[in-house]
LOPAMAR-968967 format. One record per atom (N, C-alpha, C): residue number from 1; atom name; x, y, z. Coordinates in nm, 2 decimals, padded with zeros to 4 digits, m for minus. Layout:
REM residues N
[r NUM CA [X Y Z]];
...
This chain:
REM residues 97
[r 1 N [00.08 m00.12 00.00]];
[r 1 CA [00.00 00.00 00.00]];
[r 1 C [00.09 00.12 00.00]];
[r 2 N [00.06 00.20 m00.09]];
[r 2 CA [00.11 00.37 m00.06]];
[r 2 C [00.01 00.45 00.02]];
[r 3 N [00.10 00.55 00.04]];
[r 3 CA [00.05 00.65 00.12]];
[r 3 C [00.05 00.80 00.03]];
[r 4 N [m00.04 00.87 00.06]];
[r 4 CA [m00.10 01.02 m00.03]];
[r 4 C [m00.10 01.10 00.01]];
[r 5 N [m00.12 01.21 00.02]];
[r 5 CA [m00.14 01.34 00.09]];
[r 5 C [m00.19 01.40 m00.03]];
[r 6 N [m00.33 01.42 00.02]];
[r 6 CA [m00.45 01.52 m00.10]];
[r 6 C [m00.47 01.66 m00.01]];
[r 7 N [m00.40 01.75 m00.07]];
[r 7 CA [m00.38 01.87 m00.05]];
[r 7 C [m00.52 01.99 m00.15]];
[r 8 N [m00.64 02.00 m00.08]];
[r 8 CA [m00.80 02.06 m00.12]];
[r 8 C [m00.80 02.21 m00.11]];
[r 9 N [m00.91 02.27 m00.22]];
[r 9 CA [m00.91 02.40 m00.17]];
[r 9 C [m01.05 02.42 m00.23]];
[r 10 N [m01.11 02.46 m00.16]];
[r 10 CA [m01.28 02.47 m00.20]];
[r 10 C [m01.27 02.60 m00.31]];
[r 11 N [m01.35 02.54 m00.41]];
[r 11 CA [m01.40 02.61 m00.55]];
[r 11 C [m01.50 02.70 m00.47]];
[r 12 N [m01.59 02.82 m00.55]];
[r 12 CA [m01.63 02.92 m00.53]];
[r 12 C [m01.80 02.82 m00.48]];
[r 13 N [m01.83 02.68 m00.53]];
[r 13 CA [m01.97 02.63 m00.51]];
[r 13 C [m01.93 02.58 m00.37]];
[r 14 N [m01.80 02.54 m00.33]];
[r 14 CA [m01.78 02.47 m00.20]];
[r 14 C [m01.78 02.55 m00.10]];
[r 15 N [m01.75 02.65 m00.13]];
[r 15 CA [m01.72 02.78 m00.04]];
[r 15 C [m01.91 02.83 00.01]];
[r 16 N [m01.94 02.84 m00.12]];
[r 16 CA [m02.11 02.87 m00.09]];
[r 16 C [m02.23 02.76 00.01]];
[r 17 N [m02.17 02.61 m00.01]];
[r 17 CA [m02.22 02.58 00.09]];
[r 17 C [m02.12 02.48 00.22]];
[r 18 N [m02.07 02.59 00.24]];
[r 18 CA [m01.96 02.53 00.36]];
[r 18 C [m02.01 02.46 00.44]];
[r 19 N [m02.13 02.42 00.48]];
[r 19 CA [m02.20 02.42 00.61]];
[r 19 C [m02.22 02.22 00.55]];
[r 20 N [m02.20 02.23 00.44]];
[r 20 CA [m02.23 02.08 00.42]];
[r 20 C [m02.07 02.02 00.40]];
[r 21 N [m01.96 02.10 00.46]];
[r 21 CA [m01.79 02.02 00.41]];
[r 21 C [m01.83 01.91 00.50]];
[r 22 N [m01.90 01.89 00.65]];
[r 22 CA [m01.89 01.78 00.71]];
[r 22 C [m01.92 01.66 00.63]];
[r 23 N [m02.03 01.68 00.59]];
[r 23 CA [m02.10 01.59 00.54]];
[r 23 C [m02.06 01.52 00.43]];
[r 24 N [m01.99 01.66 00.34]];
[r 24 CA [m01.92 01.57 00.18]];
[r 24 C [m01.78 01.48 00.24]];
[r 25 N [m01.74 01.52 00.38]];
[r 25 CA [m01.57 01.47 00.45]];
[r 25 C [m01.66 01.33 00.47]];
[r 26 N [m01.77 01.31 00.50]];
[r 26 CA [m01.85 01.17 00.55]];
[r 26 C [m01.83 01.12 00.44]];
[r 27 N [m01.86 01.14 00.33]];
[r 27 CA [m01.96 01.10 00.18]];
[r 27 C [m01.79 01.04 00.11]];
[r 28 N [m01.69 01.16 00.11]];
[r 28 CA [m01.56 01.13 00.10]];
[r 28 C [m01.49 00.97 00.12]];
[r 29 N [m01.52 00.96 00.26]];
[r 29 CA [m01.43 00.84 00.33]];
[r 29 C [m01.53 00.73 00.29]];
[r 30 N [m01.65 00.73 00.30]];
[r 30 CA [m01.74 00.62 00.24]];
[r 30 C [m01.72 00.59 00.10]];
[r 31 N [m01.65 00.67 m00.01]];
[r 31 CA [m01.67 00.66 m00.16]];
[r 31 C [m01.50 00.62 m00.11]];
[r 32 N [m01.41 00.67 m00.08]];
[r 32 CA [m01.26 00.61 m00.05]];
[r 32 C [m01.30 00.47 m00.02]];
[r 33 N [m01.36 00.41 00.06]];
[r 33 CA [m01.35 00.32 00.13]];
[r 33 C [m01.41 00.20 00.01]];
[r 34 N [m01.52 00.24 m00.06]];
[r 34 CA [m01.59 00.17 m00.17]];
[r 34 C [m01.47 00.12 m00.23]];
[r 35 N [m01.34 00.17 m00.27]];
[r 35 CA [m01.24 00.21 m00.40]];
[r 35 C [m01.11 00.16 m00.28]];
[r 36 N [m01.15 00.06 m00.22]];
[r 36 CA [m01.02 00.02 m00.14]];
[r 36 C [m00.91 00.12 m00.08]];
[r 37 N [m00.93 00.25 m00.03]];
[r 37 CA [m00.86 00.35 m00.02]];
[r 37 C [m00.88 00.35 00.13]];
[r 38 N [m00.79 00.37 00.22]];
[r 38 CA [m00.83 00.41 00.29]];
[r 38 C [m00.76 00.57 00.36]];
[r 39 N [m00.87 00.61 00.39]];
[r 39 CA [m00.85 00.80 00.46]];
[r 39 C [m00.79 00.75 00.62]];
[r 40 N [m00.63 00.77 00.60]];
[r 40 CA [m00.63 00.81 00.76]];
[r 40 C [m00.66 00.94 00.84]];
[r 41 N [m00.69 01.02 00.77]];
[r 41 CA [m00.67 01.16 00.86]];
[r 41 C [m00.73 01.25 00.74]];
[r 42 N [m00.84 01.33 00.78]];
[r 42 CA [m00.90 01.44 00.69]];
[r 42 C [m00.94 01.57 00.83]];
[r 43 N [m00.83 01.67 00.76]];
[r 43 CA [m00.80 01.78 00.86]];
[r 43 C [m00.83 01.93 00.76]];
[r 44 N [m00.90 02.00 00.80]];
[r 44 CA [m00.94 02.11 00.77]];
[r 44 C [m00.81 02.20 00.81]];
[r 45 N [m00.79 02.29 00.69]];
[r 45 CA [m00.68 02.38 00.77]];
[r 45 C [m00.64 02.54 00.77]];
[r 46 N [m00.61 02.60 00.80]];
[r 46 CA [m00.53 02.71 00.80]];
[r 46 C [m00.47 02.74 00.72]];
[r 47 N [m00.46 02.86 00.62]];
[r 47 CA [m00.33 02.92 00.55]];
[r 47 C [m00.38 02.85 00.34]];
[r 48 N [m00.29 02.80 00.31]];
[r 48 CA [m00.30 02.75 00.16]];
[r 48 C [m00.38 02.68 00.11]];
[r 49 N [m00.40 02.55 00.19]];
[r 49 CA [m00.52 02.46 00.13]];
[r 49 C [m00.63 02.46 00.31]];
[r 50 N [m00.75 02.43 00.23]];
[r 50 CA [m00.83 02.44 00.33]];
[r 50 C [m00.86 02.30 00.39]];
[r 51 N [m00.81 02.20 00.30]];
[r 51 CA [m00.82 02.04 00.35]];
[r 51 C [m00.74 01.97 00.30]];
[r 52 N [m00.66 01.89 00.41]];
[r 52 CA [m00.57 01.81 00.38]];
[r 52 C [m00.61 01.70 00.42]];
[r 53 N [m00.59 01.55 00.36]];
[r 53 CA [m00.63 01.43 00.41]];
[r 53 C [m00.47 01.30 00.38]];
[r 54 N [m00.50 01.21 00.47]];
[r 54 CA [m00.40 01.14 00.47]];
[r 54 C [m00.46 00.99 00.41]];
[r 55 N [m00.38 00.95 00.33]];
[r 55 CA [m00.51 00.84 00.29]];
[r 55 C [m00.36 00.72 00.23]];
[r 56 N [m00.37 00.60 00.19]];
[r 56 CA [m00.27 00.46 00.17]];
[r 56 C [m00.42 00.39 00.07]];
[r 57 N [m00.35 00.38 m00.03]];
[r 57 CA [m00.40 00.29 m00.14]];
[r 57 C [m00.33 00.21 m00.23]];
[r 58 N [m00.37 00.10 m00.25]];
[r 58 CA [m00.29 00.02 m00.36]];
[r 58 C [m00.19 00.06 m00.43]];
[r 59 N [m00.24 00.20 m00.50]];
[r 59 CA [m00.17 00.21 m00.62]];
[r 59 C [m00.20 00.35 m00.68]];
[r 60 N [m00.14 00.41 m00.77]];
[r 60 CA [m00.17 00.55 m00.79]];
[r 60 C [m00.29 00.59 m00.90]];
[r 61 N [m00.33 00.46 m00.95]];
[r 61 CA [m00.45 00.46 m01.01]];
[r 61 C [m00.56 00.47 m00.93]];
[r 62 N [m00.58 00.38 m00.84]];
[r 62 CA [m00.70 00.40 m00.74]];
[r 62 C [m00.69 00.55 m00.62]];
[r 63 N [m00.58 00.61 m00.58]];
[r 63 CA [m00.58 00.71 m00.55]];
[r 63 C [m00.60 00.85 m00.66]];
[r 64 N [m00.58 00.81 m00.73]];
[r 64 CA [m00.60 00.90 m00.84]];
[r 64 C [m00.78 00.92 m00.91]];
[r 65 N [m00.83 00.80 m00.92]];
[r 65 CA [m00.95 00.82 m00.97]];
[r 65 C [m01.02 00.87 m00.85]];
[r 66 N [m00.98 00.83 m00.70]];
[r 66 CA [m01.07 00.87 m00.59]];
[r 66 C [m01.04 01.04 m00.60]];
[r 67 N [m00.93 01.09 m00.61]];
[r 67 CA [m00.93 01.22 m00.63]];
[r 67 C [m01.01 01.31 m00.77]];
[r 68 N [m01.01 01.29 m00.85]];
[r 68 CA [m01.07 01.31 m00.96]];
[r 68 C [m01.24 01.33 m00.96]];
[r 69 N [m01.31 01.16 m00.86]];
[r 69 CA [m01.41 01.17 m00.87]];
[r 69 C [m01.48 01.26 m00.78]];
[r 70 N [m01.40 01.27 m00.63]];
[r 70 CA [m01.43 01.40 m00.56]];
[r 70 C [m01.43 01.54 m00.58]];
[r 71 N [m01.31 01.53 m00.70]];
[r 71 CA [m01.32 01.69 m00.76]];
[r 71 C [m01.40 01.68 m00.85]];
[r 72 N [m01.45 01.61 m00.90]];
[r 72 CA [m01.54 01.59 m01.04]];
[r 72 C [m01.69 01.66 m00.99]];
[r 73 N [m01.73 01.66 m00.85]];
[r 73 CA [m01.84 01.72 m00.78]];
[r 73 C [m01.88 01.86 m00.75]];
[r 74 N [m01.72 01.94 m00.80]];
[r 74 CA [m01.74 02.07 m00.81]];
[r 74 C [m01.70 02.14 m00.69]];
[r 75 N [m01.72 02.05 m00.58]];
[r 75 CA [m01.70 02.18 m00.44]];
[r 75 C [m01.56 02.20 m00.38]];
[r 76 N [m01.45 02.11 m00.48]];
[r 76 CA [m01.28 02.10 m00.45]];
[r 76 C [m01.17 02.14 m00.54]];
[r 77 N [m01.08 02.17 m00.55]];
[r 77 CA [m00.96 02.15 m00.65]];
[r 77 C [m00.86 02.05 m00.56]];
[r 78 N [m00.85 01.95 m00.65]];
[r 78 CA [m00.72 01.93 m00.55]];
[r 78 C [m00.59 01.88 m00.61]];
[r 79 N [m00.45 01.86 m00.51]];
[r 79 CA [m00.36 01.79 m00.57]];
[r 79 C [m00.30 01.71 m00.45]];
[r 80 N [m00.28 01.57 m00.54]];
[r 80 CA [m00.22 01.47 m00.50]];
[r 80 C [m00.12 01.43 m00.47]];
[r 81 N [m00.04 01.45 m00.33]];
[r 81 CA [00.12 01.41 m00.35]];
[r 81 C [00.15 01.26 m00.33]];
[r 82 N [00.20 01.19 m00.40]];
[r 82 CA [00.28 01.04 m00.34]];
[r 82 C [00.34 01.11 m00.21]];
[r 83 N [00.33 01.02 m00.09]];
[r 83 CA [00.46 01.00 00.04]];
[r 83 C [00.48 00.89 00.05]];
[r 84 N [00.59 00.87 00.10]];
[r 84 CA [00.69 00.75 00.15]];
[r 84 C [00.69 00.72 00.30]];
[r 85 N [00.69 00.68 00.35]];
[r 85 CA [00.69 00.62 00.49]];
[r 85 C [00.89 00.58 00.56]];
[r 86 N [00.94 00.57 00.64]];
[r 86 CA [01.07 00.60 00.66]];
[r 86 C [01.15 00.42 00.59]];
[r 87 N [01.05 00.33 00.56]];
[r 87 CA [01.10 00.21 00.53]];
[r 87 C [01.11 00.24 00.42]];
[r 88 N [01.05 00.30 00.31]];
[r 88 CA [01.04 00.30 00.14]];
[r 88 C [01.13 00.38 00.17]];
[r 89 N [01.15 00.52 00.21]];
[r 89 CA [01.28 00.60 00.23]];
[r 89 C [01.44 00.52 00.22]];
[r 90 N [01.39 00.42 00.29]];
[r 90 CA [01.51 00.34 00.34]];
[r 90 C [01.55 00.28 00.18]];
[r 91 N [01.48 00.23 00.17]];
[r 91 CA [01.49 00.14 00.01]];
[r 91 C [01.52 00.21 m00.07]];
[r 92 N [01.47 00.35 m00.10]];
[r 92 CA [01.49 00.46 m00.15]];
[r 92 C [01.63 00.50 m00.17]];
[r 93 N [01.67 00.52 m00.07]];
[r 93 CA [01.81 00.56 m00.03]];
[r 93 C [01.91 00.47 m00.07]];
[r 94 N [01.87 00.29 m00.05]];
[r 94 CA [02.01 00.24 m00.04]];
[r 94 C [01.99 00.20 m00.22]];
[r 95 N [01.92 00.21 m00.32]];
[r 95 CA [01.94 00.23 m00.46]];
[r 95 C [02.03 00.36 m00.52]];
[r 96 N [02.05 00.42 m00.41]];
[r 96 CA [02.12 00.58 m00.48]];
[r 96 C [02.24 00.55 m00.51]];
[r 97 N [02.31 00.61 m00.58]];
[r 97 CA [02.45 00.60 m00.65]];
[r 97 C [02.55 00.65 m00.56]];
């Protein structure tokens, strides 16, 4: 499994009904969870992006279509980083030249 970090910022429709982000953060981890994804951590935030979530999926196709289909709804933009965990680091590291 990999690990993600989806970095959100509410579009001008998400902003208008803010009052429902709970509920799409519900709707979110239920449609992740459909798509073998799992959401460790969906944190509202401060400053650049307004939602960050921590999420481990198979593969960057199934993390990728869960992002897409969530933005496809209008109320997000978002972007997807791959992260490493300090073991893949490790493996990472000992391939370097």
């Amino acid at each position: 499994m990999a690990y993600y970090v989806l970095l959100s910022n509410f579009t001008e429709q998400g902003i208008k009904s803010i009052k429902d982000t709970q509920k799409r953060a519900e709707a979110f981890k239920a449609q992740a969870k459909k798509r073998g994804v799992k959401v460790h951590q969906l944190l509202w935030t401060l400053g650049q992006h307004d939602v960050v979530a921590i999420a481990e999926a198979d593969d960057d196709i199934s993390a990728t279509a869960l992002a897409l289909s969530v933005a496809s709804l209008g109320n997000i933009r978002t972007q997807t980083l791959r992260a490493f965990d300090s073991a893949e680091m490790a493996k990472i590291i000992a391939k370097m030249a």
